[in-house]
C-alpha positions as CSV (number, residue, x, y, z in Angstrom):
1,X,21.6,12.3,-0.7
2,X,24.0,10.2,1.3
3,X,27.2,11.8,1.5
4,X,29.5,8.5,2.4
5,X,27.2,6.5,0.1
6,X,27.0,8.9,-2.5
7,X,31.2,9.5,-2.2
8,X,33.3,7.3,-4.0
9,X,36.4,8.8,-2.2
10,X,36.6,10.4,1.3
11,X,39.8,12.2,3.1
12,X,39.3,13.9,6.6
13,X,42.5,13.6,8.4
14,X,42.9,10.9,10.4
15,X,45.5,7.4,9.7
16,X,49.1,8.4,8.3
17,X,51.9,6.3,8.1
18,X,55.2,7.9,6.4
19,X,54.3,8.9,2.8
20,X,50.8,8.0,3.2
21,X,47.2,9.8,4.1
22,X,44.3,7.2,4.5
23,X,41.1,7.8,3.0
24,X,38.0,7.0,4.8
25,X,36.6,5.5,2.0
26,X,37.2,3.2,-0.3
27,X,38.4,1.3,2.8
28,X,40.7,-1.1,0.6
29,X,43.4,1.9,0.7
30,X,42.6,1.8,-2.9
31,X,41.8,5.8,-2.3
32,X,44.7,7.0,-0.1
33,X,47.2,9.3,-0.9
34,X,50.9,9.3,-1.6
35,X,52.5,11.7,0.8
36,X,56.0,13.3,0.1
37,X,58.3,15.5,1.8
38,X,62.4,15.6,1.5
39,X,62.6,17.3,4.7
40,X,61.7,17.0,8.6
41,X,58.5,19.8,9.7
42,X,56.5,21.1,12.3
43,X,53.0,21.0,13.2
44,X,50.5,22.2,16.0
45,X,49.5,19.0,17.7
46,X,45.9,18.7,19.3
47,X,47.3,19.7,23.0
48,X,48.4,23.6,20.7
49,X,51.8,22.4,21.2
50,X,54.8,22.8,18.1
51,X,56.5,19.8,16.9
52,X,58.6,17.8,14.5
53,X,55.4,15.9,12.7
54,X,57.2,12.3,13.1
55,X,56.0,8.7,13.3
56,X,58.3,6.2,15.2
57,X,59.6,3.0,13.8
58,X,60.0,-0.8,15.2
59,X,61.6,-1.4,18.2
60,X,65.4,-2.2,16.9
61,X,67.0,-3.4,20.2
62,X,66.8,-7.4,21.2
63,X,66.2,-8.3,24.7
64,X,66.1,-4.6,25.9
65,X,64.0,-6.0,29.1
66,X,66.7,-8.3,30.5
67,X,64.5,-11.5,30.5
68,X,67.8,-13.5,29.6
69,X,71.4,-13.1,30.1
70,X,71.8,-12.9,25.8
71,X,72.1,-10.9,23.0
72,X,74.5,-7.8,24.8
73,X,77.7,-7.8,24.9
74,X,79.3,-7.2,28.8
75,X,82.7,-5.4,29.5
76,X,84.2,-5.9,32.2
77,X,81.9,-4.7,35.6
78,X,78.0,-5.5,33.8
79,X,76.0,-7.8,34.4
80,X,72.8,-8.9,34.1
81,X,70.2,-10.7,36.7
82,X,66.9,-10.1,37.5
83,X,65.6,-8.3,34.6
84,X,68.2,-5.8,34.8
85,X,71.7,-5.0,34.1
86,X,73.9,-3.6,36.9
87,X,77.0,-1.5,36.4
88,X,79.5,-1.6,39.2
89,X,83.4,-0.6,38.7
90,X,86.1,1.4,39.4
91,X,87.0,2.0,35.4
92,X,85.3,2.7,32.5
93,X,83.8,-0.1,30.0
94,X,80.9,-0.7,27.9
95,X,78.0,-2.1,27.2
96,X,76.7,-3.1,24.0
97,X,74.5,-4.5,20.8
98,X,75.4,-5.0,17.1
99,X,73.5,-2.4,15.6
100,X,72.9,-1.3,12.0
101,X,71.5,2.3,11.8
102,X,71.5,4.6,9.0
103,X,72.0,8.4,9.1
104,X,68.6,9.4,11.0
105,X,67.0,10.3,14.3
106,X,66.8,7.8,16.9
107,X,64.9,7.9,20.0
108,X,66.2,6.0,23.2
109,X,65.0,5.5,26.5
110,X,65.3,3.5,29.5
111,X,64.8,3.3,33.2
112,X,68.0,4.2,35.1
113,X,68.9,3.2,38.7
114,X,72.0,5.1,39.9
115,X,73.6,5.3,43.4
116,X,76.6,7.6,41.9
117,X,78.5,8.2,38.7
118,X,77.7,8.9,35.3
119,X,76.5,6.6,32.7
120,X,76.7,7.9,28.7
121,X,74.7,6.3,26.0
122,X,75.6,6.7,21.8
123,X,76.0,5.2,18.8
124,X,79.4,3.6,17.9
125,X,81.5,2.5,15.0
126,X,82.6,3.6,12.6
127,X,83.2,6.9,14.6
128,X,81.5,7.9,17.7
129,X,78.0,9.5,17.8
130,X,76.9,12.0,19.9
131,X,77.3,11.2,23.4
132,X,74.6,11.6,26.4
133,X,75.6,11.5,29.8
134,X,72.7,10.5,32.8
135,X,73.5,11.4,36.8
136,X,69.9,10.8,38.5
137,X,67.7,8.0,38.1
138,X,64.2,7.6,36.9
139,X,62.7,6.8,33.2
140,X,65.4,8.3,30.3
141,X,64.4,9.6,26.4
142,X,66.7,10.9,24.2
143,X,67.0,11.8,21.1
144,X,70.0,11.3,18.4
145,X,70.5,12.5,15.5
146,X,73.4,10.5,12.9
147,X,74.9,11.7,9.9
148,X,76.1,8.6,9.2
149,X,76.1,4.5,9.6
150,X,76.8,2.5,12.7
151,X,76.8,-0.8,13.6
152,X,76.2,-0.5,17.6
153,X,74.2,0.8,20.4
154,X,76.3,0.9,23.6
155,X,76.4,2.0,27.3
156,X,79.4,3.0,29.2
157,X,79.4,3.0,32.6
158,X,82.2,6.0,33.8
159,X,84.5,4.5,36.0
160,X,83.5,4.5,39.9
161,X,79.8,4.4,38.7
162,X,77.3,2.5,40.6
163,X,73.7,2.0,38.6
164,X,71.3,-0.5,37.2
165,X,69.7,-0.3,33.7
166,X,66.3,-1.9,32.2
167,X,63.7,-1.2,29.5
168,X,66.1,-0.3,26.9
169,X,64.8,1.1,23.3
170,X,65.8,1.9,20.3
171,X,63.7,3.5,18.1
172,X,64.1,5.5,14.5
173,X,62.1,8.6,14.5
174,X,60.9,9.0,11.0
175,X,60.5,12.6,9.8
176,X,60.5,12.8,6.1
177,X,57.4,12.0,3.9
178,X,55.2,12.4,7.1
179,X,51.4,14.2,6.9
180,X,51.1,17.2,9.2
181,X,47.6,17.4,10.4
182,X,47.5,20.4,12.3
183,X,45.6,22.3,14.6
184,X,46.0,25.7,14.5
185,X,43.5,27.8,15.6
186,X,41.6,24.5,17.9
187,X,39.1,22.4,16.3
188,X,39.4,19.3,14.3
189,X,42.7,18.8,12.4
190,X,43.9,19.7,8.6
191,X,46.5,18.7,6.6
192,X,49.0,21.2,5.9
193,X,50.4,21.2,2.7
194,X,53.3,24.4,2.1
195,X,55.4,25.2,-0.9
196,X,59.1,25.0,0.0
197,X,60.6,27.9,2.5
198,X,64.2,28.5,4.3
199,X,64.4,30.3,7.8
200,X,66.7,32.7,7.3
201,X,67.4,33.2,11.1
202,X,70.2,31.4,12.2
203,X,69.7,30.4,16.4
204,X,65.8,30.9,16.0
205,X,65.4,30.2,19.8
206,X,68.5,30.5,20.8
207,X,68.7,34.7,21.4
208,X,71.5,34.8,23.4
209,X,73.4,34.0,20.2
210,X,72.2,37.4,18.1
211,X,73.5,40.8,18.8
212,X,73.4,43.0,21.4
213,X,72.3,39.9,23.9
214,X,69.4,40.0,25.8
215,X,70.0,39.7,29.8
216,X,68.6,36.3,31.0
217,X,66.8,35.8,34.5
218,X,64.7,34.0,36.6
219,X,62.0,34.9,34.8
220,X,60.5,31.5,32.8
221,X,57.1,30.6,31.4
222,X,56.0,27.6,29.3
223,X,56.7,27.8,25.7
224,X,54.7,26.4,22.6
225,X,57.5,23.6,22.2
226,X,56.8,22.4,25.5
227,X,59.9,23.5,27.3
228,X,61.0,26.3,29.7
229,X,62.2,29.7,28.5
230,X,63.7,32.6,30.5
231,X,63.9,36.4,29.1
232,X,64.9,39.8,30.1
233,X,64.6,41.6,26.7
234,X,64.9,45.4,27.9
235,X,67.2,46.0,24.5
236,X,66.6,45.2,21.2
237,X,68.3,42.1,19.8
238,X,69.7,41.9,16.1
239,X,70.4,39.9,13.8
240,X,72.2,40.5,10.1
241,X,70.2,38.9,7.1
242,X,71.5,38.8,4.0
243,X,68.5,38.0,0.9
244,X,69.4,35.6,-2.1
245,X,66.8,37.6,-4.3
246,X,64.5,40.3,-4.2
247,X,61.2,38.8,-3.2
248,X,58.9,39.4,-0.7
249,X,60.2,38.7,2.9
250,X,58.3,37.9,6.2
251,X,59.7,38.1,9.3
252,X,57.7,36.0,12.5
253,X,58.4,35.6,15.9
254,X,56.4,34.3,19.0
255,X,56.1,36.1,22.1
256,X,54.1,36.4,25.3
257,X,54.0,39.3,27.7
258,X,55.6,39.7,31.2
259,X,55.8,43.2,32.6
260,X,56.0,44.6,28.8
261,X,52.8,44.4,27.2
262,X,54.2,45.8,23.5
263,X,56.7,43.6,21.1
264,X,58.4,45.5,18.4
265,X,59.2,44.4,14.6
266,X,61.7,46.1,13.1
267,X,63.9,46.2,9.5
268,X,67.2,48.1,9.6
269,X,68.8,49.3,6.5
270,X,67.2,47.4,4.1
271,X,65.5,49.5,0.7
272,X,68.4,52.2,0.9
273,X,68.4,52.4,5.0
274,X,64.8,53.1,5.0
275,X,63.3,51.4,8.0
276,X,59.9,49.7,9.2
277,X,58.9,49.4,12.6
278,X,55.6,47.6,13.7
279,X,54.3,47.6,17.1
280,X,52.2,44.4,18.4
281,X,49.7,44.7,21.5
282,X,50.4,41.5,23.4
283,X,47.7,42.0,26.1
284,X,45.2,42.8,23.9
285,X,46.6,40.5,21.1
286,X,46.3,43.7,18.1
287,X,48.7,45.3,16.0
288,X,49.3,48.6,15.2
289,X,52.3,50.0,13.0
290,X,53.8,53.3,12.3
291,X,57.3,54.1,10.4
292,X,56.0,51.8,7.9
293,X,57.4,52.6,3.9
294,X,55.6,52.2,1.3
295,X,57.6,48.8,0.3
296,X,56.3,47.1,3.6
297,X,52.7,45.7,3.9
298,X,50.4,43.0,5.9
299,X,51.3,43.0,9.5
300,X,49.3,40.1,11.4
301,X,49.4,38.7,14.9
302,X,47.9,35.3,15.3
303,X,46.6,33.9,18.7
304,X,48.2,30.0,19.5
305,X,46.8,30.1,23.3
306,X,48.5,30.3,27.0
307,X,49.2,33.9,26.2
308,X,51.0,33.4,23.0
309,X,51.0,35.1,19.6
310,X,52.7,34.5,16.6
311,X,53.9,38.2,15.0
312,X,54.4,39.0,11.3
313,X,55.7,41.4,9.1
314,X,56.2,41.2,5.9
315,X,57.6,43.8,3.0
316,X,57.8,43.8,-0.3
317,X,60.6,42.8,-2.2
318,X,63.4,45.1,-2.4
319,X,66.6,46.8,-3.5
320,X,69.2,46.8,-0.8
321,X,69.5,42.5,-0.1
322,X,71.5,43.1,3.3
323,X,69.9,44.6,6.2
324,X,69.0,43.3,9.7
325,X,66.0,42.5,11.9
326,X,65.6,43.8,15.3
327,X,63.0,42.2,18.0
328,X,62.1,44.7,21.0
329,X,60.0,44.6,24.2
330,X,58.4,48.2,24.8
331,X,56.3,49.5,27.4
332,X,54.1,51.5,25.3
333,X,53.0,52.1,21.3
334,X,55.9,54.5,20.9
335,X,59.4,54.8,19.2
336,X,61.5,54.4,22.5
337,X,62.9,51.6,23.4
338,X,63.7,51.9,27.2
339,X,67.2,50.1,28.6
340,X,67.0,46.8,30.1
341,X,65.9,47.8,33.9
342,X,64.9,45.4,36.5
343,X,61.9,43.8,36.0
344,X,61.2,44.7,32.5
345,X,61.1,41.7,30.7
346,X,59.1,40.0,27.4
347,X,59.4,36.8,26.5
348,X,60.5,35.6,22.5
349,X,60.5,32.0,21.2
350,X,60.3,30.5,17.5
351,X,62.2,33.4,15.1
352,X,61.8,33.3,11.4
353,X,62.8,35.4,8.7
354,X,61.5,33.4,4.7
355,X,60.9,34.6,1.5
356,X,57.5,35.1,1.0
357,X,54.1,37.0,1.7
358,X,53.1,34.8,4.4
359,X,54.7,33.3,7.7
360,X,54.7,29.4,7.1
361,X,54.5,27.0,10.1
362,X,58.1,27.2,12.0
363,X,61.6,26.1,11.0
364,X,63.5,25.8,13.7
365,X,67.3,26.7,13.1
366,X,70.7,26.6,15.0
367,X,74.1,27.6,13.8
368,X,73.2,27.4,9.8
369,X,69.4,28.7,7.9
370,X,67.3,25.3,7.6
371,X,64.9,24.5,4.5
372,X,62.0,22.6,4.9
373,X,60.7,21.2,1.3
374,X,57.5,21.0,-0.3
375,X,54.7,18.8,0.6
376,X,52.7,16.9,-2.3
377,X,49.7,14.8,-1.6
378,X,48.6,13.0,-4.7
379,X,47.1,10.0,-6.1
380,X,47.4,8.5,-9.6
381,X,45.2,5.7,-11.4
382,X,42.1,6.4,-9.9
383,X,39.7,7.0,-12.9
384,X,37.0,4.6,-11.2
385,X,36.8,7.3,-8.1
386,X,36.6,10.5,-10.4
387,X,33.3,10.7,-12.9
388,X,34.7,10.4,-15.8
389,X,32.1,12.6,-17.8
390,X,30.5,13.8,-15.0
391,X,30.7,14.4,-11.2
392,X,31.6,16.8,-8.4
393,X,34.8,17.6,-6.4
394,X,33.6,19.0,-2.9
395,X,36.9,20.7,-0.6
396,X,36.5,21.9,2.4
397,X,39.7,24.0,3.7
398,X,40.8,27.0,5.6
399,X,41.7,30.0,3.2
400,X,44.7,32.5,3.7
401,X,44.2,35.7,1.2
402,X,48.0,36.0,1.1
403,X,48.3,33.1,-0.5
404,X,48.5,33.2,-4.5
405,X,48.6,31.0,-7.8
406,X,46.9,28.3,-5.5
407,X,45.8,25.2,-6.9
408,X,43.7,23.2,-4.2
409,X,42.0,20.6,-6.6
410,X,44.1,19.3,-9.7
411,X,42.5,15.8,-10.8
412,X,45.5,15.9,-13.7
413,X,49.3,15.8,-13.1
414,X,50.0,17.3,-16.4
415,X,48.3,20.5,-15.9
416,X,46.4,19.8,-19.8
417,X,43.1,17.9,-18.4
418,X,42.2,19.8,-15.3
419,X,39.2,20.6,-13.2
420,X,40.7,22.5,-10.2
421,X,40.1,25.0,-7.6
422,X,42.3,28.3,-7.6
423,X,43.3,31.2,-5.9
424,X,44.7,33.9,-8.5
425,X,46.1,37.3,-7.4
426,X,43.0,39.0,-7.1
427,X,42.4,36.1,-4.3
428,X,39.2,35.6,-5.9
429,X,37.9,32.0,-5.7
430,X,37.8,29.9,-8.9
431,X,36.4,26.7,-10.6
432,X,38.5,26.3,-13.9
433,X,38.3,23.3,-16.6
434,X,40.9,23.1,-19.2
435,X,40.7,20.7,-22.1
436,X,44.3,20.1,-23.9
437,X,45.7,23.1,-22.2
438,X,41.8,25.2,-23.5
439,X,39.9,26.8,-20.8
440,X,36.2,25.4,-21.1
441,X,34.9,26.6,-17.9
442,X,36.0,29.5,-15.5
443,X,33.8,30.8,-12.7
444,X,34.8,33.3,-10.1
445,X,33.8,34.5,-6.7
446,X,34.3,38.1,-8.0
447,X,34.9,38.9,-4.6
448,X,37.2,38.2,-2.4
449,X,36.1,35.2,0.4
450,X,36.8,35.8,4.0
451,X,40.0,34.5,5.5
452,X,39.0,31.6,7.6
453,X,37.3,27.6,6.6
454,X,35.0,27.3,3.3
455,X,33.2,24.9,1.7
456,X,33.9,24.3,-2.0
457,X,31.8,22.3,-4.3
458,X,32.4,22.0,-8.1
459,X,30.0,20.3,-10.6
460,X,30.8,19.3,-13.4
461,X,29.1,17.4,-17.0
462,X,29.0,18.3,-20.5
463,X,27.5,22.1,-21.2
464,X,26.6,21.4,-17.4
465,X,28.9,23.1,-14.5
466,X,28.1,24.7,-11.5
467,X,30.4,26.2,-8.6
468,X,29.1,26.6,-4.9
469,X,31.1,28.1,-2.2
470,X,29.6,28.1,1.4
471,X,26.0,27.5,0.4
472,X,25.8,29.9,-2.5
473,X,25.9,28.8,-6.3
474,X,28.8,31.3,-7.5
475,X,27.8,30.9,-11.3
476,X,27.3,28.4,-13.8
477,X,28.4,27.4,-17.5
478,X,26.7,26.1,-20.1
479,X,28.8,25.2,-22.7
480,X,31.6,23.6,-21.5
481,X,33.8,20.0,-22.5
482,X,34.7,18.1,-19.7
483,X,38.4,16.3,-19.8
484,X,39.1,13.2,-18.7
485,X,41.1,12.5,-15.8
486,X,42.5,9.7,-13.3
487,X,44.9,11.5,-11.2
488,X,44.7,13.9,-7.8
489,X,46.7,16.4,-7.0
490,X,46.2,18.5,-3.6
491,X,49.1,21.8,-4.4
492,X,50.4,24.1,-2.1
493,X,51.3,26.8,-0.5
494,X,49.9,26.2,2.8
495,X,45.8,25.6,2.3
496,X,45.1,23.3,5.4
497,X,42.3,20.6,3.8
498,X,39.6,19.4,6.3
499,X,38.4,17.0,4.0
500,X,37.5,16.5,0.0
501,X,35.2,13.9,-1.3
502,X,34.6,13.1,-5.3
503,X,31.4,12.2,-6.3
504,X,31.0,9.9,-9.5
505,X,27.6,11.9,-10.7
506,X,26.7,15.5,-10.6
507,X,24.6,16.6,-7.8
508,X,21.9,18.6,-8.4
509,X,22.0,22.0,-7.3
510,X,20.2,21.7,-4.2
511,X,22.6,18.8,-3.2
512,X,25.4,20.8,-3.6
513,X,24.2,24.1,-1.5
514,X,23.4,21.4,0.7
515,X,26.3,19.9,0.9
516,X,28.9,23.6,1.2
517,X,26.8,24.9,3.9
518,X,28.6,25.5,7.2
């Protein structure tokens, strides 16, 4: 067997473009998917950094290098020779371009010369646009966010300002609709697909704004997001959540140790002011809980590198909706929580309180909670890439137990002709064929796989199906009607896919433990 001759479709995460995932094969694009996501999200990049999964647009400004003396228009004091533009005045004018943006993110960025004053860049017209202001020279990016339209970049040079501009750019920073191949955990990338979630936590990094403030220092280290962070967290800091229903709730938060080695978890009057309290060993990177109720279950701590973990709790859903959360540095596995002395410090980024049994990838939230909408990877009309009456559908994919009512493989939008792979509560493993809405074929793991990457492979002609999982045939049926199909769906909640291949022709068997061993 060749696997890429043998495929008749191929995705391993590579090419995106906003609302597309490129297939390796067919090369025509004939096999990619149609990506979609109302909403902006974060991934881990390859460096184990967190950020907004974007892609950045054309280049919108006209003669942002200066090579002619065109195309800007010059209040009183600019200039432009040389490849530049030179500011020099005792008041205030601007600078500007005709400009039509629409409400987005933009990203700007020049190189700045200044011998003193300020200069200020935005979006003008109809109404003003946020305004950044620039005292130091060197290479400038920014990014803007609009709610609305405008119809022009401009500069304004504060009066009694002295600088030189060049390289000016003006880029949209496209966030909806955009494939998030992450890399959590190292190793090659996956494509993240979650179901729909809302960070609760208003100010998720921001922890001076929750109750009882922490004291800020000196003290900084180099957060996942790639900026600097400073914490003294000797008291606990709150913060009041109210829930919409009663479902299950998890509450995350990153944090690295200092001179504390122990973070605290706790809930606060929810389930008729019973409490939970979880303890997480950052130098050890373990967890350990007491004063845990019977309502509260699956505490986790996940290692993201540079001293790092991401800390969970979740609890099940419950009867009192309005409660609060409190984060805590400790010095050891115990209930105290010792005052904020000198030199007793832990450091907190990244808060996130969702409905749900499982922390999703991070939301991040100022003044108001933030939802980030579902992602959907399909791909319709592509009977000549799926056997038709017989074949295989091989997924390979990193499985989270807490994660329910899966379906990783649907090769039919209308959930009546299916052959998919599912998760059920049990977190059993499944091949299932439906027929009209019939079962024809359903074979289980019967136990439940190890968290971690697997390797799927489902067979499937007449009286004919087989299901392997990491080398090992799971079962077989015999008498089983195969549907027929011409669409691909990859569902949430949060399976990362490595890659998944469909094969026109069943394999035999010794193909396919072949082809799922790791």
């Amino acid at each position: 067997m060749s696997t890429y001759d043998d495929a008749s479709l191929i995705y391993y995460p590579s090419g995106y473009k906003a609302g597309t995932a490129y297939s390796l094969k067919p090369t025509d694009g004939s096999g990619d998917l149609t990506f979609t996501r109302a909403s902006s999200a974060t991934r881990v990049n390859a460096e184990g950094l967190i950020e907004e999964a974007s892609v950045i647009g054309s280049e919108l400004v006209t003669n942002g290098d200066f090579a002619t003396d065109s195309d800007w228009n010059k209040g009183t004091g600019w200039s432009i020779a040389d490849g530049k533009v030179y500011f020099n005045n005792p008041t205030g004018t601007e600078f500007s371009q005709s400009l039509s943006t629409t409400a987005s993110k933009y990203r700007i960025s020049f190189d700045l010369d200044i011998t003193s004053g300020t200069i200020q860049t935005s979006f003008s017209s109809p109404s003003t646009s946020t305004i950044q202001s620039f005292t130091t020279s060197g290479t400038k990016t920014v990014d803007i966010t609009t709610t609305a339209s405008f119809s022009r970049f401009r500069f304004v040079g504060i009066g009694g300002s002295d600088f030189s501009i060049d390289n000016v750019s003006v880029k949209e920073v496209i966030e909806n609709n955009v494939p998030r191949i992450d890399y959590t955990g190292g190793g090659c990338g996956k494509l993240l697909l979650e179901p729909q979630r809302t960070n609760l936590v208003t100010f998720s990094e921001e922890f001076n704004n929750w109750l009882i403030p922490p004291t800020f220092t000196t003290i900084e280290t180099a957060s996942l997001k790639g900026s600097i962070i400073f914490s003294n967290f000797g008291n606990a800091v709150s913060q009041g959540i109210t829930l919409t229903s009663n479902a299950d709730t998890t509450i995350s938060v990153f944090a690295k140790k200092s001179n504390w080695n122990f973070l605290q978890i706790r809930t606060v009057n929810f389930d008729a002011s019973a409490s939970a309290r979880t303890w997480f060993d950052l130098l050890n990177g373990t967890v350990g809980s007491t004063d845990i109720p019977s309502r509260h279950f699956n505490q986790s701590i996940e290692d993201f590198g540079g001293g790092w973990y991401r800390c969970s709790l979740t609890f099940k859903s419950i009867t009192d909706l309005t409660g609060s959360i409190q984060l805590a540095g400790s010095q050891s596995n115990s209930s105290t929580i010792s005052g904020a002395n000198s030199g007793e410090d832990i450091f907190f980024d990244m808060s996130q309180v969702e409905l749900g049994s499982y922390p999703t990838s991070y939301i991040p939230t100022t003044s108001t909670a933030v939802t980030r909408t579902q992602d959907s990877a399909t791909k319709s009309g592509i009977s000549s890439l799926i056997g038709q009456t017989e074949g295989v559908l091989f997924f390979e994919f990193d499985y989270k137990k807490a994660q329910i009512n899966t379906s990783l493989f649907d090769t039919s939008l209308n959930n009546n002709d299916n052959i998919y792979l599912i998760a059920l509560s049990d977190f059993n493993l499944r091949m299932w064929v439906t027929v009209g809405g019939v079962n024809q074929a359903i074979i289980s793991t019967g136990t439940i796989p190890s968290e971690g990457r697997h390797k799927a492979a489902m067979a499937y002609k007449e009286n004919d199906c087989a299901f392997y999982l990491d080398g090992v045939q799971v079962g077989v049926d015999t008498s089983c009607t195969i549907p027929t199909v011409d669409d691909l769906l990859l569902k949430t909640p949060n399976q990362n896919t490595q890659a998944f291949m469909t094969f026109p022709t069943r394999l035999s068997n010794a193909e396919l433990a072949t082809l799922t061993t790791l």
